[in-house]
N, C-alpha and C positions, 0 to 999 in steps of 0.2 A: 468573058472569062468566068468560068465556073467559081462560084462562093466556094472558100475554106469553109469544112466542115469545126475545125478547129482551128483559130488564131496560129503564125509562126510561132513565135514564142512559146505557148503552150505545148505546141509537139515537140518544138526541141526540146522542153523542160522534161513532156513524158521518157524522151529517149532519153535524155540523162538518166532518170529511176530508173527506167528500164534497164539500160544498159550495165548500171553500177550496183546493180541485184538489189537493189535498196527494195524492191519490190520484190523478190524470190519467193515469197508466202502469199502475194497478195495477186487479186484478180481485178480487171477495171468492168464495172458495169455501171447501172444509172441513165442518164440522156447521154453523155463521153460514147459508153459503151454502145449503145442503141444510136447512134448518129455516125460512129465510124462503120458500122454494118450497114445499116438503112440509109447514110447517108442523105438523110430528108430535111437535116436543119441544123444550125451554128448552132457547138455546144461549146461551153467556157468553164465549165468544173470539172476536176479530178476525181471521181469516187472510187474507192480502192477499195474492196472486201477482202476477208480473211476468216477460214473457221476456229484458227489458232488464235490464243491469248497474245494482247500483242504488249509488249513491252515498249510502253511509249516516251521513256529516258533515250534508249538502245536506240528505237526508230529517228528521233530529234534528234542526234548525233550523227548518225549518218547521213540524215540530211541534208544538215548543216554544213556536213566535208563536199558537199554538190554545188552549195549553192546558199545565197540568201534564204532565210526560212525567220516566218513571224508567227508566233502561235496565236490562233483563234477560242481554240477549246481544247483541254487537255482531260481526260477522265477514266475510271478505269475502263480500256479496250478501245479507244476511242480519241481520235490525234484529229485539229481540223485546222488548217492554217493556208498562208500562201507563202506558197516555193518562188520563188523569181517573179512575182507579179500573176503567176497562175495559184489558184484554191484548189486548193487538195485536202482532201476526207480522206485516214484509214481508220476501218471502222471493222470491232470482230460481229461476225453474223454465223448463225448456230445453221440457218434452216440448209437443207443439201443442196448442192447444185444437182439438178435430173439430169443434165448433160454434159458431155465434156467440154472444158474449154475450149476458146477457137484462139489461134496462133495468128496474129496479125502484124508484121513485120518486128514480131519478136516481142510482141504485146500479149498476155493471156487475155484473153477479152469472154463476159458470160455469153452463152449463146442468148440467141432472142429470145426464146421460149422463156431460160431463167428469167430474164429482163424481163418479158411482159410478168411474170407472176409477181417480179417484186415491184413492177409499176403498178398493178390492182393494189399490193399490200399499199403501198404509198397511196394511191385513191381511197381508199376503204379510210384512212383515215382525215386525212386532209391533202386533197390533191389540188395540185396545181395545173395552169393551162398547159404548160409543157407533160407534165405527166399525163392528161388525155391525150396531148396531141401522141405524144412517143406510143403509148397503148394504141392508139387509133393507129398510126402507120404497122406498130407489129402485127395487129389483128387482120391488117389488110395487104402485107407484103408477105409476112410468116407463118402466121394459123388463125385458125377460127379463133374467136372470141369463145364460144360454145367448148372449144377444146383446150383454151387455154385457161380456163375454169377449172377443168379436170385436173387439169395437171397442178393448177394454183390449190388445189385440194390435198395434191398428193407433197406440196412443198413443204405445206404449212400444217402436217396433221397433226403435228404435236401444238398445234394451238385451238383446236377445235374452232378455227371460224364460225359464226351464224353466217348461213350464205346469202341467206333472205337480205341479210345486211350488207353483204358484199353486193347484190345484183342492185339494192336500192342506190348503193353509192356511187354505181359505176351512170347511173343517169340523173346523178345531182352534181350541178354545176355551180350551184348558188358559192360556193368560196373560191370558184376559180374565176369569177367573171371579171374581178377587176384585176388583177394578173394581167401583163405584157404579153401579146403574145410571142412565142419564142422566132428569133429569124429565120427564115425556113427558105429551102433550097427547091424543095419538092414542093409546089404550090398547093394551099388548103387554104382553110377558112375553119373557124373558130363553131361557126355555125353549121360547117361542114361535120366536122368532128361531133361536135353535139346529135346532130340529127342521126349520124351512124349508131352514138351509144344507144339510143333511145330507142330506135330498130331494131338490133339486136337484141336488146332485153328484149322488148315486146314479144320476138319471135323466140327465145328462150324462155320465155312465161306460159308460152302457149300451151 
């Protein structure tokens, strides 16, 4: 029997938000997002973006009329807690989406492309094993690496990344190594994933 990409629970909890527009402003991406398209691995958190201010009195209240809700972190633009035994992030986020949303049984979901740029952004700073592993399946089911750099340029230009910093980080593993790796559906290897980033740069350095 094929692995749930997501827990029961969890997807019914999604379709509750979804359904009860609790979610009307907000978009799901993160591993959630990247695992219902690539379906390559169990994902267990909720991350909801938004480019709008979010009003997180408003949000917690409607919640609330859904379901059990425990708040985790509460700050300005930024809600993190668990809904019914599933962890849910809504988080606001300025940088554009390059693509349209994808429609997923009534789910807005980011495409890959946004996902891998915000899975680099998430590397670039402290990444984790599931954040190379999710960038390794997008670069290798959905675009180059090489092109998704490009566009990782065009997401984030109002931050003037160092790219030198971006390519160094995308083959430094030293903070991911003791990290779990995530359950995965699509079979890989830790060392699999590593030896791809390290090729690709190399051949992007060239």
């Amino acid at each position: 029997m094929p692995q749930e990409i997501i827990s029961k629970k969890t997807k019914t909890n999604l379709e509750i938000l979804t359904k009860e527009a609790v979610l009307i402003n907000f978009y799901l991406a993160g591993g959630t997002g990247a695992a219902l398209q690539l379906k390559h691995r169990v994902s267990l958190d909720l991350d909801f973006f938004t480019n709008k201010d979010i009003d997180t009195k408003t949000l917690i209240q409607k919640i609330k009329t859904k379901g059990k809700f425990s708040i985790e972190r509460e700050t300005e633009n930024t809600l993190i807690g668990i809904f019914k035994c599933s962890r849910v992030s809504f988080l606001k986020y300025d940088y554009p989406l390059l693509f349209e949303l994808k429609q997923i049984k009534g789910i807005k979901i980011a495409d890959l492309r946004d996902i891998g740029c915000m899975k680099i952004d998430a590397v670039s700073s402290r990444g984790t094993k599931r954040d190379f592993v999710d960038l390794f399946f997008i670069c290798r089911e959905a675009i180059s690496l090489k092109n998704l750099l490009s566009l990782f340029k065009k997401k984030y230009k109002s931050v003037n990344y160092n790219m030198l910093h971006i390519l160094k980080s995308l083959a430094y593993f030293e903070n991911a190594e003791n990290n779990p790796m995530p359950r995965m559906i699509l079979p890989t290897s830790w060392q699999e994933v590593k030896s791809f980033f390290k090729e690709e740069i190399r051949k992007i350095n060239k």
